[in-house]
C-alpha beads as a LAMMPS data file, in Angstrom:
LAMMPS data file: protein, C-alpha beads

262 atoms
261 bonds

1 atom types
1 bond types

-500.0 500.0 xlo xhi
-500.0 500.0 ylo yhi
-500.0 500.0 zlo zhi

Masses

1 110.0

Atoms # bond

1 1 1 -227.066 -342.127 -400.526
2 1 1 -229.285 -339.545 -398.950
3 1 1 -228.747 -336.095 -400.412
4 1 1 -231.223 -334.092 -398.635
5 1 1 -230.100 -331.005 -398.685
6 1 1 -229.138 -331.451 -402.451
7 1 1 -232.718 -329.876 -403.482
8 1 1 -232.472 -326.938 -400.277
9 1 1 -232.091 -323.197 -400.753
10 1 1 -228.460 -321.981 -400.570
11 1 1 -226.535 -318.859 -400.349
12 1 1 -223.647 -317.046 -401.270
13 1 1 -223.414 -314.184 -399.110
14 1 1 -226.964 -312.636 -399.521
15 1 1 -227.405 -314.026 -402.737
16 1 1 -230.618 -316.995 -402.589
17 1 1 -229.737 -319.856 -404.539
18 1 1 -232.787 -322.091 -404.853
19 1 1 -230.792 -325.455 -404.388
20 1 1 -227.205 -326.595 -404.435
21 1 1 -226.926 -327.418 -408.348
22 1 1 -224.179 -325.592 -409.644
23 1 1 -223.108 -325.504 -413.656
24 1 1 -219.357 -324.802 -413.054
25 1 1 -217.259 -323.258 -416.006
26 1 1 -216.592 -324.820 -419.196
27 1 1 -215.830 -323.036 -422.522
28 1 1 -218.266 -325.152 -425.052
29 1 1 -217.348 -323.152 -427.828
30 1 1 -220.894 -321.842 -429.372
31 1 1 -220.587 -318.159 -428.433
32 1 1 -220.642 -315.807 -431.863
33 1 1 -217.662 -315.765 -433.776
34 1 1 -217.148 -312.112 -432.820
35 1 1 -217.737 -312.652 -429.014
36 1 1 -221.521 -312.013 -428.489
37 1 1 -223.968 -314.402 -426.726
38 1 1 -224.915 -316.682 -429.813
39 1 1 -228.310 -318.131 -430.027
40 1 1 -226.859 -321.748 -429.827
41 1 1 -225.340 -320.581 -426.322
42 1 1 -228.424 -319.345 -424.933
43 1 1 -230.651 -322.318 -425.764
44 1 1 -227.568 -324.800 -424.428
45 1 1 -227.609 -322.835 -421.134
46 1 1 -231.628 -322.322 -420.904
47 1 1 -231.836 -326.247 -421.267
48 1 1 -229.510 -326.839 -418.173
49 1 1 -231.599 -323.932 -416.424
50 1 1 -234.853 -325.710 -417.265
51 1 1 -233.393 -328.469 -415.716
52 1 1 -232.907 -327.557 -412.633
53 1 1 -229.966 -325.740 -412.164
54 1 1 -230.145 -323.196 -409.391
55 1 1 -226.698 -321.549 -410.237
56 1 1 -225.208 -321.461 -413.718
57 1 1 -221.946 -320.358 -414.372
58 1 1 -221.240 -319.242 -417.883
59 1 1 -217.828 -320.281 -419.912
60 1 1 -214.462 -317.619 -419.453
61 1 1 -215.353 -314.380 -420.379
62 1 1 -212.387 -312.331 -421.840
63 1 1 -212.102 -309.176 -420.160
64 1 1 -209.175 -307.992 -422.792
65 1 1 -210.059 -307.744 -426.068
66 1 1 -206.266 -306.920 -427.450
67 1 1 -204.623 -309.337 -425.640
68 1 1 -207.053 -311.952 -423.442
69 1 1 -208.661 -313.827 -426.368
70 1 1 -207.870 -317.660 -425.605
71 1 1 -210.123 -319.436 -428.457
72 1 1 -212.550 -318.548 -431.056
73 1 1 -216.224 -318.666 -430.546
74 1 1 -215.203 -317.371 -426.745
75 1 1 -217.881 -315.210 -424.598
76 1 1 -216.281 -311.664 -424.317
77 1 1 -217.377 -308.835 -421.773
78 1 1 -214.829 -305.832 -422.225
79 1 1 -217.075 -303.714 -424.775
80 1 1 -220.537 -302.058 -424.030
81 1 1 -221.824 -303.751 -427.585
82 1 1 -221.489 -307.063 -425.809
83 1 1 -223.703 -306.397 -422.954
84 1 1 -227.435 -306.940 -424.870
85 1 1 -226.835 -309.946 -425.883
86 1 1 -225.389 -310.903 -421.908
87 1 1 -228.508 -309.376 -420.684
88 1 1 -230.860 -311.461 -422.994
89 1 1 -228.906 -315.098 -421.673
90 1 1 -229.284 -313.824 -418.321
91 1 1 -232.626 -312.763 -418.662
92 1 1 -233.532 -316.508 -420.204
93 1 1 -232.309 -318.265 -417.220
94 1 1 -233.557 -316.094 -414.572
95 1 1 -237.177 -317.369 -415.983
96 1 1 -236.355 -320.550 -414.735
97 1 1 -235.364 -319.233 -411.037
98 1 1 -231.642 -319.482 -411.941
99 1 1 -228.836 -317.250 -411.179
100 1 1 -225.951 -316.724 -413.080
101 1 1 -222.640 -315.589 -412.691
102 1 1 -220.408 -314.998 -415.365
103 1 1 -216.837 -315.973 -415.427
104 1 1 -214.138 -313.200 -415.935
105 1 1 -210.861 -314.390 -417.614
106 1 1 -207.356 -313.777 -419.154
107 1 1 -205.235 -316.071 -420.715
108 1 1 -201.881 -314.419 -419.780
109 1 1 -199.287 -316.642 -421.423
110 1 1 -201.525 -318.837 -422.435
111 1 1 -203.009 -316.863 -424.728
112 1 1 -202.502 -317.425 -428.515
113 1 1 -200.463 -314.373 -430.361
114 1 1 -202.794 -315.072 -433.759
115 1 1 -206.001 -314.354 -431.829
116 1 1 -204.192 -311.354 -430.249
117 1 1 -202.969 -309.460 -433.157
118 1 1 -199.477 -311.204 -433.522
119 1 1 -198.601 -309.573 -429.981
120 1 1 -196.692 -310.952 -427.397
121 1 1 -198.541 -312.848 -424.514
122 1 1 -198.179 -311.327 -421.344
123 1 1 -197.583 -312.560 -417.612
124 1 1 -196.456 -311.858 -414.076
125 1 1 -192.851 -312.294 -414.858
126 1 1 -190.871 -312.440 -418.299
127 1 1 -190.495 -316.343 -417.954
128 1 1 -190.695 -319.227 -420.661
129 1 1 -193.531 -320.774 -420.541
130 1 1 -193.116 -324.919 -420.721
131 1 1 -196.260 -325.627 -422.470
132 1 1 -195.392 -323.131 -425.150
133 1 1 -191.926 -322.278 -425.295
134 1 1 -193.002 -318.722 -425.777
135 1 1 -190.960 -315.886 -423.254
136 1 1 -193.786 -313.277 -421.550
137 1 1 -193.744 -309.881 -421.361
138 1 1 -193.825 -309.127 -417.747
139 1 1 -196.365 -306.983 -416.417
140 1 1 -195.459 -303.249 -415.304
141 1 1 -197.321 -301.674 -412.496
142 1 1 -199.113 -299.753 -414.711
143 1 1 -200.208 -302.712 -416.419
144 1 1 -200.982 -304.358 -413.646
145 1 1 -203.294 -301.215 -412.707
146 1 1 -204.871 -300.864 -415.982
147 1 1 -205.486 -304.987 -416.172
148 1 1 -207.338 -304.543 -412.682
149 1 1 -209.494 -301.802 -414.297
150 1 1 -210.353 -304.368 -417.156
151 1 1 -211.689 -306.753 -415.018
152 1 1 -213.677 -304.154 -412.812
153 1 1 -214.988 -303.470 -416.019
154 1 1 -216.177 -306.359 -416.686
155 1 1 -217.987 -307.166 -413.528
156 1 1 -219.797 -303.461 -414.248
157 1 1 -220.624 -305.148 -417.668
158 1 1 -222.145 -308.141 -416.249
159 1 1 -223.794 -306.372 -413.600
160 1 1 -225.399 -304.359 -416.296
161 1 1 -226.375 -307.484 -418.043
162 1 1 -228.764 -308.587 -415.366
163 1 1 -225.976 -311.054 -413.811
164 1 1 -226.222 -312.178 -410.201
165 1 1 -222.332 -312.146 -409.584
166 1 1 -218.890 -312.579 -411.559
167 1 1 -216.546 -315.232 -410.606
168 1 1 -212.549 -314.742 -411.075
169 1 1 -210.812 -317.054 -413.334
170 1 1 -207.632 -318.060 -411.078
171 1 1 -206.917 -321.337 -412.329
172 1 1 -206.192 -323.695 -415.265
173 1 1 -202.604 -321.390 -415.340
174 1 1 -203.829 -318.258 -416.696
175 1 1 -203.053 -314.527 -415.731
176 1 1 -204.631 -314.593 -412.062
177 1 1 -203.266 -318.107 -411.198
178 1 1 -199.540 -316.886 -412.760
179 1 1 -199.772 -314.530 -410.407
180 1 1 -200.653 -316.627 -407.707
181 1 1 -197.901 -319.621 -408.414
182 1 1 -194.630 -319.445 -407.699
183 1 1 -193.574 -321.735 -411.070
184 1 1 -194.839 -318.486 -413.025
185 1 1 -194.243 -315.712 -410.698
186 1 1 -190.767 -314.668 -409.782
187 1 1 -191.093 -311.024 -409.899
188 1 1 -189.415 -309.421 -406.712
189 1 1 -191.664 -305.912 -406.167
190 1 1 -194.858 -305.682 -404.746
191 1 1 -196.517 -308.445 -406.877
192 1 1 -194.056 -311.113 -406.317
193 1 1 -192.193 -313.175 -403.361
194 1 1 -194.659 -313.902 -400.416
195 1 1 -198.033 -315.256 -400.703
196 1 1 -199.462 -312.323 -399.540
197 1 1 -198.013 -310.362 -402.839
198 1 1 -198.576 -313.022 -404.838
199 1 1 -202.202 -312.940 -403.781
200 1 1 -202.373 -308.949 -403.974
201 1 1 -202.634 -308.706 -407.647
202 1 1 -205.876 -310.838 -407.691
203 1 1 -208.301 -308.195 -405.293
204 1 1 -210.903 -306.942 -406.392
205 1 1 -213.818 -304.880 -405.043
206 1 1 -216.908 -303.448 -407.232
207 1 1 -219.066 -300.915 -406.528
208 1 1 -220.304 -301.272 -402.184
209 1 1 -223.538 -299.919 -402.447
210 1 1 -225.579 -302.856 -403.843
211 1 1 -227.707 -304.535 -400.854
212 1 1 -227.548 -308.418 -400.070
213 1 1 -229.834 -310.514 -403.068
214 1 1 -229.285 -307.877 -405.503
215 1 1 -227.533 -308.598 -409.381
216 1 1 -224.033 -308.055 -409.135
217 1 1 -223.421 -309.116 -405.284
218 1 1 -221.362 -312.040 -405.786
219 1 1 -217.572 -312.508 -406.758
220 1 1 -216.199 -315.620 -406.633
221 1 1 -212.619 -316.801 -407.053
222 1 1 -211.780 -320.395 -408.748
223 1 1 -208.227 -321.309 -407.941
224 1 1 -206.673 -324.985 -407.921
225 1 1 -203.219 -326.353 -407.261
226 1 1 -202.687 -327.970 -411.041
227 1 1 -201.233 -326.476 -413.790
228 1 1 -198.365 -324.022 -412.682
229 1 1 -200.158 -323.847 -409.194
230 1 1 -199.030 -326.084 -406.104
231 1 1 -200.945 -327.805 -403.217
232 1 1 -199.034 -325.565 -400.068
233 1 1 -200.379 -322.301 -402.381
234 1 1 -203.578 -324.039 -402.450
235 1 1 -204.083 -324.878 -399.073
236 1 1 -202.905 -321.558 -397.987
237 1 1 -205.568 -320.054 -399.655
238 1 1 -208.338 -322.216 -398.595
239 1 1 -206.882 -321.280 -394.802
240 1 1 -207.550 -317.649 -396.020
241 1 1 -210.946 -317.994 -396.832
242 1 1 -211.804 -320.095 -393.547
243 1 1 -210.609 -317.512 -392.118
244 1 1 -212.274 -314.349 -393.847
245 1 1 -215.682 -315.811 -395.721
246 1 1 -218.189 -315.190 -392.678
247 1 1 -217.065 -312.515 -392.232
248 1 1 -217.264 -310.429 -395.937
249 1 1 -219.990 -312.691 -397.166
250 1 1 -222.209 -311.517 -394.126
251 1 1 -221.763 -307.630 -393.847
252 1 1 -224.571 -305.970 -395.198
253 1 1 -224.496 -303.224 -398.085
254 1 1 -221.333 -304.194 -399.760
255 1 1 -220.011 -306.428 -402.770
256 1 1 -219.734 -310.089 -401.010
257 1 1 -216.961 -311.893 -401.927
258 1 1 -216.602 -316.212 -401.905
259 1 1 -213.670 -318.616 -402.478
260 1 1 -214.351 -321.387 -404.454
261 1 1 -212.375 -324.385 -404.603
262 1 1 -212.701 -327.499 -406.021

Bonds

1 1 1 2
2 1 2 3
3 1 3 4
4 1 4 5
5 1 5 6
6 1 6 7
7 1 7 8
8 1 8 9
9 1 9 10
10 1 10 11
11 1 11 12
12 1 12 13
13 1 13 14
14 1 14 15
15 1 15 16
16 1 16 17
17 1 17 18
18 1 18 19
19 1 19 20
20 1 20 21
21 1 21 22
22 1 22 23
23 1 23 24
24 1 24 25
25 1 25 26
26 1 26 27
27 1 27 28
28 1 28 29
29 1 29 30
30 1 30 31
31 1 31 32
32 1 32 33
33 1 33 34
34 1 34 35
35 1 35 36
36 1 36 37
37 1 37 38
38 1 38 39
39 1 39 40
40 1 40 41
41 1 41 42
42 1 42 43
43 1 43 44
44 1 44 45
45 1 45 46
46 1 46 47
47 1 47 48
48 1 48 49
49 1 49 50
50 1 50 51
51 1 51 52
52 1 52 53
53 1 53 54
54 1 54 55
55 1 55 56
56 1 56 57
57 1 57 58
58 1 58 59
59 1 59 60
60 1 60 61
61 1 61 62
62 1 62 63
63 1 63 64
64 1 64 65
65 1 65 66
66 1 66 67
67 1 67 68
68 1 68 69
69 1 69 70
70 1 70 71
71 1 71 72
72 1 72 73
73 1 73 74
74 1 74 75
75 1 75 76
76 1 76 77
77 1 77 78
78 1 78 79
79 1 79 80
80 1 80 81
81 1 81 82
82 1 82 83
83 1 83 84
84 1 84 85
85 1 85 86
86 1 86 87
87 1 87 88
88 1 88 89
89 1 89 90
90 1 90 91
91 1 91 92
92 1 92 93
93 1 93 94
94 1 94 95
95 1 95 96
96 1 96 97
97 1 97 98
98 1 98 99
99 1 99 100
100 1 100 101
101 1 101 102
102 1 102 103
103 1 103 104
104 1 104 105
105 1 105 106
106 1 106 107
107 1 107 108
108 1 108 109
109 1 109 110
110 1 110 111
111 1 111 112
112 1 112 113
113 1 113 114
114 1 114 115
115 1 115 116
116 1 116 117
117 1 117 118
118 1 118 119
119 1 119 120
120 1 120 121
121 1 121 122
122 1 122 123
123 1 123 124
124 1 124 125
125 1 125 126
126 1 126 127
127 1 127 128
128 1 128 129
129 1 129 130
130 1 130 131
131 1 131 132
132 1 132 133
133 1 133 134
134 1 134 135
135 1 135 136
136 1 136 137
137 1 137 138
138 1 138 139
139 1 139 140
140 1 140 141
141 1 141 142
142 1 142 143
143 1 143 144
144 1 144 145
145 1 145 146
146 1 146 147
147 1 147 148
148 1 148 149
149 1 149 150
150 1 150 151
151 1 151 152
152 1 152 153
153 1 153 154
154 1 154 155
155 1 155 156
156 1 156 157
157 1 157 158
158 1 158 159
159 1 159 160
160 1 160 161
161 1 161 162
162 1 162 163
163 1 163 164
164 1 164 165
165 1 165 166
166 1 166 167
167 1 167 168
168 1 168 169
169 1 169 170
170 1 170 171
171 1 171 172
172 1 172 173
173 1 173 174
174 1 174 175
175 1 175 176
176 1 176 177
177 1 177 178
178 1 178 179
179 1 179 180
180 1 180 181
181 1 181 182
182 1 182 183
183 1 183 184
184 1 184 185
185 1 185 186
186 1 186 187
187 1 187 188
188 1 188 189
189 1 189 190
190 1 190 191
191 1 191 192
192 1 192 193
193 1 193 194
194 1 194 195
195 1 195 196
196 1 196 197
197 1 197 198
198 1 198 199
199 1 199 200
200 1 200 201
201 1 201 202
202 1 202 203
203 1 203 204
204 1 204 205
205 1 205 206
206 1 206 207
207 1 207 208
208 1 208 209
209 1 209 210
210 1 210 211
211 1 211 212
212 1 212 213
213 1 213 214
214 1 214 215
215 1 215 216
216 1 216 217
217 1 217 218
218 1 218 219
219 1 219 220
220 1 220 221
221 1 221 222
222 1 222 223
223 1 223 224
224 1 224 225
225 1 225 226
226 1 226 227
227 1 227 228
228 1 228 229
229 1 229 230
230 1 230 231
231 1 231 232
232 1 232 233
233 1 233 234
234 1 234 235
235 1 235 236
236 1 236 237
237 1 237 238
238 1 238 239
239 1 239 240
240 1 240 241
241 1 241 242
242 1 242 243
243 1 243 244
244 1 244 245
245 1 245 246
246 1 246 247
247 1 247 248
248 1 248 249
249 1 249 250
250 1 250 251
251 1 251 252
252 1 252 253
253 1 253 254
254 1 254 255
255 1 255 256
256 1 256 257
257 1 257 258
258 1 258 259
259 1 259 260
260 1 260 261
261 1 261 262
């Protein structure tokens, strides 16, 4: 097979990607036992780098460090003390001519209570969950709110870390993709019924004054249809971004945003 573009300069909104290998996410499970960017991380990442990656994205990141820690050894992003050690992976890789993004996460109801202070996990509705048997809290507005500022945080954190872009965990059933399925989402407000609720949880803007090609530009969004998700949300979504990705990714002066779907 001819791949001939494979090896070609791409873009995500004014972001320049120097070919089309892309590292997706995968937790690997060598990040420092309290969160920071370990050296075993770094070198396992600047390998794939030296190989030619021309976009790496880095395991979840948790965004919430009282309630959105999913495993040990995990990359976390929701304290200033984390971000040296984020700049010094990103700065590694970009020797090599490769962006990264990192990946911003919560767990939601998948989360684990003994890596969360014995607390209850929390979700868009006060549902059992069928992998667990565990019962949610559900959400209030207010933590709804204050959960958006967490992963605005975040994406200031990585952008202070030298990264290229964040991308949006909403898959795999955690917090963004409860909020997104119907099978974990039954609330009735604002957040709940209609796609177009569903979806409204999962916005998120940062910053609008960095140019095109600049660290921080890019926000992706992973979503799927398995796990608690279903193929009519999924397609739904994909019409969405045919609909909208020209035009964000191509305005000028503003935080570009991208779909991605596998």
């Amino acid at each position: 097979m001819n791949y001939e573009n494979l090896f070609t300069p791409g873009y995500i909104g004014g972001l320049r990607i120097k070919n089309r290998v892309v590292m997706t996410a995968m937790g690997n499970g060598l990040a420092a036992e309290n969160g920071e960017a370990s050296d075993e991380i770094i070198a396992c990442y600047k390998a794939r780098a030296a190989g030619g990656c021309g976009l790496l994205i880095t395991e979840f990141c948790a965004v919430d460090g009282e309630n959105g820690i999913a495993e040990t050894h995990q990359l976390q992003i929701h304290a200033p003390r984390f971000i040296k050690r984020l700049a010094l992976l990103t700065d590694t890789l970009h020797r090599y001519d490769c962006k990264v993004f990192f990946q911003l996460f919560h767990p939601g109801r998948e989360g684990k209570p003994q890596f969360n202070g014995g607390r209850q996990v929390i979700s868009a509705s006060g549902i059992v969950n069928p992998a667990t048997g565990r019962v949610s809290h559900e959400m209030t507005r207010e933590e709804i709110h204050g959960m958006v500022d967490k992963f605005v945080t975040g994406a200031v954190y990585a952008q202070q870390a030298n990264a290229d872009g964040v991308e949006l965990h909403c898959a795999h059933g955690y917090l963004l993709h409860q909020f997104l399925s119907p099978h974990s989402n039954v609330r009735t407000d604002e957040y709940g019924g209609s796609l177009e609720n569903r979806r409204r949880r999962n916005r998120l803007r940062v910053g609008g004054g960095s140019p095109p090609g600049t660290p921080g530009n890019g926000v992706c969004h992973r979503a799927e249809s398995g796990r608690g998700g279903d193929r009519k949300t999924a397609r739904a979504l994909r019409c969405v971004v045919h609909q909208r990705q020209q035009r964000r990714l191509r305005k000028p002066g503003r935080l570009h945003r991208a779909l991605l779907l596998p």
